[in-house]
Chimera marker file (.cmm) of the C-alpha trace (Angstrom):
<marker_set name="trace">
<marker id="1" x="0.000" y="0.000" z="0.000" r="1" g="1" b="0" radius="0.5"/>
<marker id="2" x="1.274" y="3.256" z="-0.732" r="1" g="1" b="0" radius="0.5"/>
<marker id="3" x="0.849" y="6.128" z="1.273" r="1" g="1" b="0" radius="0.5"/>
<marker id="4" x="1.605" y="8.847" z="-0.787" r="1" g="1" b="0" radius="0.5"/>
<marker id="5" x="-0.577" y="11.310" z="-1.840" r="1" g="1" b="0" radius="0.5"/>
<marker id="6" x="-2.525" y="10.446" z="1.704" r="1" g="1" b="0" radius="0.5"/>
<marker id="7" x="0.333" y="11.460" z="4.390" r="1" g="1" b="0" radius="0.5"/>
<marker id="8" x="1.057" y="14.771" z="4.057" r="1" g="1" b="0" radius="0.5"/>
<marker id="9" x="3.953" y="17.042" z="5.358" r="1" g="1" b="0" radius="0.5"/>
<marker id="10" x="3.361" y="20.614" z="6.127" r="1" g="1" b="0" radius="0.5"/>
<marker id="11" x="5.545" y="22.614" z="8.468" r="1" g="1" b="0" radius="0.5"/>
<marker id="12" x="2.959" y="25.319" z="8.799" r="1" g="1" b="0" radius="0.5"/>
<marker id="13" x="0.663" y="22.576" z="9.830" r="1" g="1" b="0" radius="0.5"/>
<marker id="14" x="0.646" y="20.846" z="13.301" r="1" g="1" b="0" radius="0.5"/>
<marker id="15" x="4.261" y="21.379" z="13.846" r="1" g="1" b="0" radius="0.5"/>
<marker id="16" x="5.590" y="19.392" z="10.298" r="1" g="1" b="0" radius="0.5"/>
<marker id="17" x="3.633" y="16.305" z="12.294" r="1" g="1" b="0" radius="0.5"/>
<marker id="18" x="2.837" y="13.515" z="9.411" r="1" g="1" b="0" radius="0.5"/>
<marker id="19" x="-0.899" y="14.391" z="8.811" r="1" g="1" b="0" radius="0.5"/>
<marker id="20" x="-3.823" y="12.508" z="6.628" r="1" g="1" b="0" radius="0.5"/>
<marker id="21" x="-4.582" y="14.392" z="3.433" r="1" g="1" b="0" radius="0.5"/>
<marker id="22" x="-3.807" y="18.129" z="4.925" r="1" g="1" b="0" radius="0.5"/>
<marker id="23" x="-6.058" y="17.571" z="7.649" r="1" g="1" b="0" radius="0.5"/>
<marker id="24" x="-5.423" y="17.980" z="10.923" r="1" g="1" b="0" radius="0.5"/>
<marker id="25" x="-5.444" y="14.615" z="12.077" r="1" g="1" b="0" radius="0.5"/>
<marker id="26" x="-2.313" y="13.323" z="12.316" r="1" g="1" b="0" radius="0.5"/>
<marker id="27" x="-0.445" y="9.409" z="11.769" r="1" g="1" b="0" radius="0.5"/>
<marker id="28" x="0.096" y="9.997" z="15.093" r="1" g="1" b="0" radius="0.5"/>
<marker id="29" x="-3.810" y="10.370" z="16.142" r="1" g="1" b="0" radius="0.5"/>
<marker id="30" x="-5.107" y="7.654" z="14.196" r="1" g="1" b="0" radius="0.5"/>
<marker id="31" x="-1.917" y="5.113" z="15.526" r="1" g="1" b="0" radius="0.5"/>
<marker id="32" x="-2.951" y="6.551" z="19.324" r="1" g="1" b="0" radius="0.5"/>
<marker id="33" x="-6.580" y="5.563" z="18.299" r="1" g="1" b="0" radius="0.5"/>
<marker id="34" x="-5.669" y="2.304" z="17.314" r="1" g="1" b="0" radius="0.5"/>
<marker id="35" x="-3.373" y="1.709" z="20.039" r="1" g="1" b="0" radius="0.5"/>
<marker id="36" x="-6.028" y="2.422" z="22.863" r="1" g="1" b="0" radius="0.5"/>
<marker id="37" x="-8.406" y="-0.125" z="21.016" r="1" g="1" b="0" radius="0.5"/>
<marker id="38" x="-10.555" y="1.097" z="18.799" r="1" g="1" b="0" radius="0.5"/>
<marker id="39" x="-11.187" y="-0.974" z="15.636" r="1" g="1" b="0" radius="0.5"/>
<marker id="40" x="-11.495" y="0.847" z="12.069" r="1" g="1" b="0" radius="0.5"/>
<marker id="41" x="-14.682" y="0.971" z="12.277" r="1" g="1" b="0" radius="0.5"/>
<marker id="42" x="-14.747" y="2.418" z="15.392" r="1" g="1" b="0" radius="0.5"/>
<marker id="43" x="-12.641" y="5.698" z="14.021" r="1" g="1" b="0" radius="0.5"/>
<marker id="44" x="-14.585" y="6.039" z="10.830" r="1" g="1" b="0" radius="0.5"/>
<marker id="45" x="-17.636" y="6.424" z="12.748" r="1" g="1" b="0" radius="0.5"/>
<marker id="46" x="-16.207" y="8.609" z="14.890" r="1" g="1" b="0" radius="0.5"/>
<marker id="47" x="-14.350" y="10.480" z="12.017" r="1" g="1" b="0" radius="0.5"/>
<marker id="48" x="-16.531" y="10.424" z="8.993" r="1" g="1" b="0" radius="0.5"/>
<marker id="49" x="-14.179" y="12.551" z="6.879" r="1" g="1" b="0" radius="0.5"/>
<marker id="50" x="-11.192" y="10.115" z="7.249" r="1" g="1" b="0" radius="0.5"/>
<marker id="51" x="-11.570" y="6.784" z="5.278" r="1" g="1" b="0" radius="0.5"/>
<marker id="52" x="-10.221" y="2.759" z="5.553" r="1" g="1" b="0" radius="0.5"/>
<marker id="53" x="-7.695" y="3.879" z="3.229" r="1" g="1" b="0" radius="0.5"/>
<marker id="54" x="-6.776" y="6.739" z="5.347" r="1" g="1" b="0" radius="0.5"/>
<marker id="55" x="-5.724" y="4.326" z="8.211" r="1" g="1" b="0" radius="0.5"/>
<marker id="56" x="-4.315" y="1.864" z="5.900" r="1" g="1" b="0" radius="0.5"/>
<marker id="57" x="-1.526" y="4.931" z="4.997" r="1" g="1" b="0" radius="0.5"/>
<marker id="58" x="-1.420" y="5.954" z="8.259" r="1" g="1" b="0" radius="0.5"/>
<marker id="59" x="-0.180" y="2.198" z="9.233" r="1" g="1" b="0" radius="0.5"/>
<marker id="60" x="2.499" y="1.782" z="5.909" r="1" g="1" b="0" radius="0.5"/>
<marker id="61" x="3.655" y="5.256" z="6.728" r="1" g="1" b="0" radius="0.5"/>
<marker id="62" x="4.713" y="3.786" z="10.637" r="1" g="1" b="0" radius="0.5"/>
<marker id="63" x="5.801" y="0.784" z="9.449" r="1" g="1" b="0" radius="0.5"/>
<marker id="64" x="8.077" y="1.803" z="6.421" r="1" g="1" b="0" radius="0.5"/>
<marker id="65" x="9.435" y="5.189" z="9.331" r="1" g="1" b="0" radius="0.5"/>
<marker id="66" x="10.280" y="2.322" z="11.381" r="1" g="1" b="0" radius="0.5"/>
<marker id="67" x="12.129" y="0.222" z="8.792" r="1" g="1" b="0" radius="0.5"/>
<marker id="68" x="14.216" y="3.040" z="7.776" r="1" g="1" b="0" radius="0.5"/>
<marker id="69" x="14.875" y="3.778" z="11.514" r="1" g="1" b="0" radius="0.5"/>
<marker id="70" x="16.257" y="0.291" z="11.833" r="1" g="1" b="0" radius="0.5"/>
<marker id="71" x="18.658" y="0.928" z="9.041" r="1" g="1" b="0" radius="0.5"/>
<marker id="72" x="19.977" y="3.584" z="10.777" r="1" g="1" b="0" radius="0.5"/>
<marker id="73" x="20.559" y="2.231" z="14.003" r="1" g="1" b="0" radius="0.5"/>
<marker id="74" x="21.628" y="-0.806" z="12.066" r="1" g="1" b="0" radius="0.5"/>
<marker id="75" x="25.052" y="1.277" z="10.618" r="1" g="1" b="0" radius="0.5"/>
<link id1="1" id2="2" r="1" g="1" b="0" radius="0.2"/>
<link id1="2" id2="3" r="1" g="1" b="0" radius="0.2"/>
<link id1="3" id2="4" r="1" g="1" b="0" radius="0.2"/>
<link id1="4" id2="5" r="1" g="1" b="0" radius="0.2"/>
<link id1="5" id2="6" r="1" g="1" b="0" radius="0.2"/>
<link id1="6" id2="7" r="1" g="1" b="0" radius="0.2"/>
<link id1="7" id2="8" r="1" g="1" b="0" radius="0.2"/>
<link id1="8" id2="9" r="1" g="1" b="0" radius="0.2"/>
<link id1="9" id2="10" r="1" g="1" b="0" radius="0.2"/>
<link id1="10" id2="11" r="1" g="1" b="0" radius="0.2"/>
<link id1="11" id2="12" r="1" g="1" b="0" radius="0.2"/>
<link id1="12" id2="13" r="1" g="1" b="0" radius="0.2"/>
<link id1="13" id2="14" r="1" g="1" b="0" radius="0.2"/>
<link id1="14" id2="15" r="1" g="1" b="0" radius="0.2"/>
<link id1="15" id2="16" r="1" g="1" b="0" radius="0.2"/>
<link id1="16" id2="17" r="1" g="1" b="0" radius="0.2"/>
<link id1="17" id2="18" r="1" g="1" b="0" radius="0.2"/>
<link id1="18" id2="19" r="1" g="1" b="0" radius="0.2"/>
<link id1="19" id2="20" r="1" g="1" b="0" radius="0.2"/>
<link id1="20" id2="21" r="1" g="1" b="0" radius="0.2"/>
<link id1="21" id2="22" r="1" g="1" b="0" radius="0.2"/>
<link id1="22" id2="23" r="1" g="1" b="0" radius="0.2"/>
<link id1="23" id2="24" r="1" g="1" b="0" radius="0.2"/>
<link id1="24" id2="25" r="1" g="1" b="0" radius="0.2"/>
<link id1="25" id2="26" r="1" g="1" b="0" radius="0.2"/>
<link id1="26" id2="27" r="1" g="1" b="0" radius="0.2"/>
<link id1="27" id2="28" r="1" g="1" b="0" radius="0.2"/>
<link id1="28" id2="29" r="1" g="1" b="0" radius="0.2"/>
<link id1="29" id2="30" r="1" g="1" b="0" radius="0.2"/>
<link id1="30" id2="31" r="1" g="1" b="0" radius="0.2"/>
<link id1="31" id2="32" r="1" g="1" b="0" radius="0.2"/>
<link id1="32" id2="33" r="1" g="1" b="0" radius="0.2"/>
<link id1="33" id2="34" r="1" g="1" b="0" radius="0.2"/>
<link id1="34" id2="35" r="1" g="1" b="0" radius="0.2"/>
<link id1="35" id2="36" r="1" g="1" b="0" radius="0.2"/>
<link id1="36" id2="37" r="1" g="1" b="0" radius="0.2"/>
<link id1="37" id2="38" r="1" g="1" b="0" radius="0.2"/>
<link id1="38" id2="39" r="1" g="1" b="0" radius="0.2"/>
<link id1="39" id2="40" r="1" g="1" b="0" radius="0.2"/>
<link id1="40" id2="41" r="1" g="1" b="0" radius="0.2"/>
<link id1="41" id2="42" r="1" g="1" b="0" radius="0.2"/>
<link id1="42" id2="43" r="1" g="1" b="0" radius="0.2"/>
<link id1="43" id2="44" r="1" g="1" b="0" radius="0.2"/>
<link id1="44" id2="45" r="1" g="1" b="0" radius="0.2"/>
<link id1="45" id2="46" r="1" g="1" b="0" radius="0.2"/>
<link id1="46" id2="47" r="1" g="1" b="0" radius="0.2"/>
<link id1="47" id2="48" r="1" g="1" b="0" radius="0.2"/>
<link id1="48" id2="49" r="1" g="1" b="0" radius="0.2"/>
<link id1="49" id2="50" r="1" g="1" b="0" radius="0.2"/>
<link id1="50" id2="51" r="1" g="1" b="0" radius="0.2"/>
<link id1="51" id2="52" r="1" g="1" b="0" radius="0.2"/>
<link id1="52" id2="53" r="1" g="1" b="0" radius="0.2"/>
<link id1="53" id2="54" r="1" g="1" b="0" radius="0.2"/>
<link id1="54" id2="55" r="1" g="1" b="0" radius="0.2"/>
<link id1="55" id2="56" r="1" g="1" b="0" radius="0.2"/>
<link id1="56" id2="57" r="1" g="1" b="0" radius="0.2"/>
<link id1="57" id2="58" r="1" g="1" b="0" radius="0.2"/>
<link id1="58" id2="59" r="1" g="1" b="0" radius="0.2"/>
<link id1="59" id2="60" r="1" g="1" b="0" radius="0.2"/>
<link id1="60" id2="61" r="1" g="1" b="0" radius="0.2"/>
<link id1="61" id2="62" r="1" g="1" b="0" radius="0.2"/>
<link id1="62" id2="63" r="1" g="1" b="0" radius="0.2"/>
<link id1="63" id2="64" r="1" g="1" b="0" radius="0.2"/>
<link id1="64" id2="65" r="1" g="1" b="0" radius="0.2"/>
<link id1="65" id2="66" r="1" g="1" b="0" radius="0.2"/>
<link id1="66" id2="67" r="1" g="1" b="0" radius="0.2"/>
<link id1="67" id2="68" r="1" g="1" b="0" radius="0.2"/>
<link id1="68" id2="69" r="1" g="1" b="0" radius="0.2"/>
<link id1="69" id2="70" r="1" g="1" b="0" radius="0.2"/>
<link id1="70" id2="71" r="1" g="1" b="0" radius="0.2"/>
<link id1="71" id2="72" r="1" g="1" b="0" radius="0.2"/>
<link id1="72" id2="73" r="1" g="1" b="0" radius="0.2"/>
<link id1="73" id2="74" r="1" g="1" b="0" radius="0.2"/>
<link id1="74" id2="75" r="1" g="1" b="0" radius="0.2"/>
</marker_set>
């Protein structure tokens, strides 16, 4: 899945934070949201504007900043 197009980076928006299509939500938000338990579903009720593919980008983005995080710490 790619994320691109999806994750946006904006330093005049929430700090240069990752955010979902220029929104204010950030990877960060919908991760947290995940994290504490709520399913999919349970954040596109709760945030009609965002969308499955939304939080599928929001998860490659983490996963692929995480990859290239072990590569670093790999060196």
């Amino acid at each position: 899945m790619t994320y691109k197009g999806i994750i946006t980076l904006d330093p005049n928006q929430r700090g240069g934070k990752p955010c979902i299509r220029g929104m204010r939500i950030t990877v960060y938000d919908v991760l947290d949201y995940l994290a504490s338990g709520m399913t999919k579903e349970d954040i596109l009720k709760d945030f009609p504007y965002l969308t499955a593919e939304d939080i599928q980008a929001a998860l490659a983005y983490a996963a692929d900043r995480e990859k290239h995080q072990m590569i670093i710490y790999s060196k």
